[in-house]
N, C-alpha and C positions, 0 to 999 in steps of 0.2 A: 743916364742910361744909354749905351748904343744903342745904335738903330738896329743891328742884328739883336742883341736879346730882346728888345721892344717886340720884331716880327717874330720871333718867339714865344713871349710871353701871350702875345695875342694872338698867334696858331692853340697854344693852349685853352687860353679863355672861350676861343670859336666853338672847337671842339666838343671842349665839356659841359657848356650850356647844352652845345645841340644833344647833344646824349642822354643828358638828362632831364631834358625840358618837358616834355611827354609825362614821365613818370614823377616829376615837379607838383609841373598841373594837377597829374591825379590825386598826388598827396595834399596839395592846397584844398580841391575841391572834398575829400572825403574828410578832410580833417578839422574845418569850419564848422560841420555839425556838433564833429566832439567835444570842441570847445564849450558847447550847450549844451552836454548829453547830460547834465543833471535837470537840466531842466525842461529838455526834450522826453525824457523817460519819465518826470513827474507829468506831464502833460496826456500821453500815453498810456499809463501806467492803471491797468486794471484789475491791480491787485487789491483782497480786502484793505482796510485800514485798518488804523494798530489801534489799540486798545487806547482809551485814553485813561492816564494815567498821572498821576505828581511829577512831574518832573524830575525829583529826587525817588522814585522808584528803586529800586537796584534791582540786577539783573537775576537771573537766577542763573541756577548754578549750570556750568557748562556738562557734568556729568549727567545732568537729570536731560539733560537734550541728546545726550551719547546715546544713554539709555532709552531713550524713548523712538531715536532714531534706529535702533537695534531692535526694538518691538516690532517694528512697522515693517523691518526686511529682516529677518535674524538670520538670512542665508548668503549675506552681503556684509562687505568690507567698509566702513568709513575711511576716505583717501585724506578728506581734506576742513578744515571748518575756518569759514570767513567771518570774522566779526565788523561788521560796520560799526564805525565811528563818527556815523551823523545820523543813522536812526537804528532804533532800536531793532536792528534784524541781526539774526545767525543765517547762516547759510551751512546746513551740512551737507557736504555730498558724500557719495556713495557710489558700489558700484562691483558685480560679482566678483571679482576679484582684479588684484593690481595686472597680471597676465591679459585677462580681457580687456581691458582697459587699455592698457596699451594698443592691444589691436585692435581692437576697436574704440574711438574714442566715443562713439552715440551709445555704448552701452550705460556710460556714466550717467549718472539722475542728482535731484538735487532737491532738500525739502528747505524752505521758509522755515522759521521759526521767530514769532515776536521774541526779544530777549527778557522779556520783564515775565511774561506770563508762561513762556512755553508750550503756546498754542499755535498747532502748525497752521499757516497763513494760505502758503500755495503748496506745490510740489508739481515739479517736472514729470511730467506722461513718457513711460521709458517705452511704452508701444506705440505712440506717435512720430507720423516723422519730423524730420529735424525745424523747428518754427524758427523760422529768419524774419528777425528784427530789422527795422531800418537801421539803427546805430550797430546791432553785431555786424552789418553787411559793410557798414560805411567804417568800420575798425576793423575787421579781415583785409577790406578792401585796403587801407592806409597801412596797415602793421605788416601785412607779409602776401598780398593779390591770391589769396585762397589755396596759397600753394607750401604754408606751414615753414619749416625753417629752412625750408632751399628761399621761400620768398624774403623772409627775413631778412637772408645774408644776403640777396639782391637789391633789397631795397635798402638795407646799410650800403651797398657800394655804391648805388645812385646819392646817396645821402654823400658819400666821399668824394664820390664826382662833382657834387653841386659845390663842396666847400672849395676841392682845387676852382673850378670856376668863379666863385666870389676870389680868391687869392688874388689868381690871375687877373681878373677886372681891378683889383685895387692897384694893381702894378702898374698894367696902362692907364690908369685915370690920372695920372702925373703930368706920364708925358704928351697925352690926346688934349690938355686942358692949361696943360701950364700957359698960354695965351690968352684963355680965355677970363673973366672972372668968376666968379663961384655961381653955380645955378644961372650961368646964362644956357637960354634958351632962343637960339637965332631964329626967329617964327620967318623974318626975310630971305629966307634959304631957301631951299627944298624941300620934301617933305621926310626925306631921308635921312638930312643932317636933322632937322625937326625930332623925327622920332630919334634920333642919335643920342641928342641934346639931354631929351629926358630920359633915356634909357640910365645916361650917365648919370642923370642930379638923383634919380631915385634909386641907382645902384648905391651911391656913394651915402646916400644919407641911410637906408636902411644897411648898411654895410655889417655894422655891428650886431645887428638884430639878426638877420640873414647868417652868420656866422654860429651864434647862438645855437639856432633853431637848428642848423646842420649840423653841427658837433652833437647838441643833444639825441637827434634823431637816429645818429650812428650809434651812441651810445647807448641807445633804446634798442632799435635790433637788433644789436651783438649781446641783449642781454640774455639769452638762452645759453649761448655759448660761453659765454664768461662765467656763469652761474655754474655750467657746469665743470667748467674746468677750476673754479673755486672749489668744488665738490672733490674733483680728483687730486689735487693738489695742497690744499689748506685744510679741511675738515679732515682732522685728526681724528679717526675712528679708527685704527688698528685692534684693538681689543672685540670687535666688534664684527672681525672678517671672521669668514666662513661659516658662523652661526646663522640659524634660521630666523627668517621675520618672526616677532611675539603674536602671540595671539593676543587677542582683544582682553581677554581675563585676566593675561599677566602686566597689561599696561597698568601702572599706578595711576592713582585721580588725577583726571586732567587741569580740572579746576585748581587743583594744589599746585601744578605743575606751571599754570599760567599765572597766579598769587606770588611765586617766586620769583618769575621772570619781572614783575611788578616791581617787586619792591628790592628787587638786583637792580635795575634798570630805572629810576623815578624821573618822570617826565615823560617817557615812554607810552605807547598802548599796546597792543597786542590785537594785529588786525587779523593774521591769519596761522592757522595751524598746519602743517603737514604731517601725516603718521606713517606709523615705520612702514618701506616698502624698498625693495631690492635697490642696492647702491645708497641709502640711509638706513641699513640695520636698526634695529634696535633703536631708534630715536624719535623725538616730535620736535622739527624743528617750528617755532615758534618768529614770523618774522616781526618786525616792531616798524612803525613811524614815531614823531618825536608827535607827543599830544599839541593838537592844535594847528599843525601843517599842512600844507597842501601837498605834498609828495611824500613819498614812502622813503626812509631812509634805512639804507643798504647796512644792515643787523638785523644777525641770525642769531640763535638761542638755541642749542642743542639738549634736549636733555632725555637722557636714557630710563626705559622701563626697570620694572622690580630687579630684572639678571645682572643689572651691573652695579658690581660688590665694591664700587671706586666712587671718589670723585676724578673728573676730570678736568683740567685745569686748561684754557687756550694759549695759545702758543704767541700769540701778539693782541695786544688791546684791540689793535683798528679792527680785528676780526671780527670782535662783536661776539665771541659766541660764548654760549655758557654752558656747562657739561656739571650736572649735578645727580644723585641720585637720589631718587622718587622713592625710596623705599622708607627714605630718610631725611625729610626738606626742614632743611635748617640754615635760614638766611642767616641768621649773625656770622655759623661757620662759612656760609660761603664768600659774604664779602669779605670775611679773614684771608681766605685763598686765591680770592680774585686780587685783594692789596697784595698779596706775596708774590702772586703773579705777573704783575706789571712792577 
């Protein structure tokens, strides 16, 4: 390599460390906890206990928690239902309506449910103010600095800066080193070449990992945005524009509607639900992880209330998504249509 792109590469490297090293630090030190947040919140956690029960329990049915979650507020929307897949909880939330919500996000509230029993466990205080946890503080703090998706897409671009800065460092460690042998450390120097020495052996050895964790992390905070421009772009809902969101009566059973995506989908779970609200008409989109993994893999499951007179078929496999009608759930015929589909 010349010696001009050398002082290149390494005006580079200068640069984008220093700009991002600040906002580094903060994401190392906030993000260490999360590492342990399951076991940090079981520690913490003063919530009742679950009921004890066989282990082969089953769950009960997700309509009788719709329902009962509609007793408890009948003058409110359910937006959203999380199913956990390491303990027996539902989470429904709630919330006067999808308009409020948006502007306000503290109007939203949230009830526990054991999943076996259907006995509500906690619920969020909607005339309380807002209780800031150590770990929501230390993931606001790492995901987006409290400042929601302007933070996000700043902290994805520090996350791009960190990866130019790993690039760049792989570039000069060639030629700063090619004399040297691997992992030396001159301790007979100064203390400058000294800190140099390791700066280098630990740049280079975590190289790969470092890289890793910045690709990912970009990939994490652009995911509001990709999510939604997925939304604009690939979720095929045209039958579906300029009709009004369903009301709650004419949604079909959800539990029918989550049975299907099951046995469409084996191997799959079904951790959370979304219900119809402006810019997903008429749908429950359903997201899945593969059962038994530790991240959540990117499949959706669309599937429309009693008004849609169709099936709908998706437009590419990788999509993921299922378009069926609830008024009429008939897996044999839909894996017929998902094989003619692909």
């Amino acid at each position: 390599m010349k010696h001009r792109a050398i002082q290149r590469w390494l005006w580079v490297h200068k640069w984008s460390s220093l700009v991002c090293t600040l906002f580094l630090l903060m994401a190392c030190v906030t993000g260490l906890p999360l590492i342990f947040k399951d076991e940090i919140a079981d520690l913490l956690d003063t919530d009742p206990p679950y009921a004890e029960l066989p282990a082969n329990t089953p769950a009960a049915s997700l309509d009788a928690l719709i329902s009962r979650s509609r007793a408890m507020y009948p003058s409110e929307i359910i937006t959203s239902i999380f199913i956990d897949d390491d303990e027996p909880k539902v989470l429904v939330s709630m919330a006067p309506s999808w308009e409020r919500l948006k502007a306000d996000r503290k109007s939203g509230h949230w009830i526990k449910f054991d999943s076996r029993t259907s006995d509500v466990l906690k619920q969020s205080n909607q005339t309380a103010a807002p209780r800031y946890t150590f770990l929501g503080v230390m993931l606001q703090m790492h995901r987006e600095l409290f400042a929601n998706l302007p933070g996000e897409l700043f902290m994805g671009l520090m996350g791009l800066v960190f990866v130019v800065a790993i690039v760049s460092g792989i570039a000069v460690y060639g030629p700063f080193m090619r004399k040297l042998e691997f992992a030396t450390i001159r301790t007979q120097r100064s203390e400058r070449v000294k800190w140099l020495d390791l700066h280098n052996l630990l740049g280079i050895v975590t190289a790969v990992w470092t890289l890793v964790v910045g690709m990912t992390g970009v990939i994490n905070e652009l995911s509001t945005p990709l999510v939604g421009l997925w939304l604009l772009t690939d979720v095929k809902l045209e039958p579906f524009k300029g009709k009004p969101v369903p009301e709650a009566e004419d949604l079909a059973s959800l539990q029918q509607a989550v049975d299907l995506a099951r046995g469409t989908l084996p191997g799959m779970i079904v951790t959370r639900i979304t219900f119809p609200r402006r810019g997903i008409r008429d749908a429950l989109a359903l997201c899945h992880q593969p059962e038994g993994s530790c991240g959540a893999k990117l499949a959706f499951d669309k599937l429309c209330s009693r008004r849609c007179a169709r099936w709908f078929v998706p437009q590419r496999r990788s999509d993921a998504m299922v378009f069926a009608r609830l008024g009429n759930l008939a897996p044999a015929a839909f894996r017929r249509l998902w094989r003619n589909a692909t």
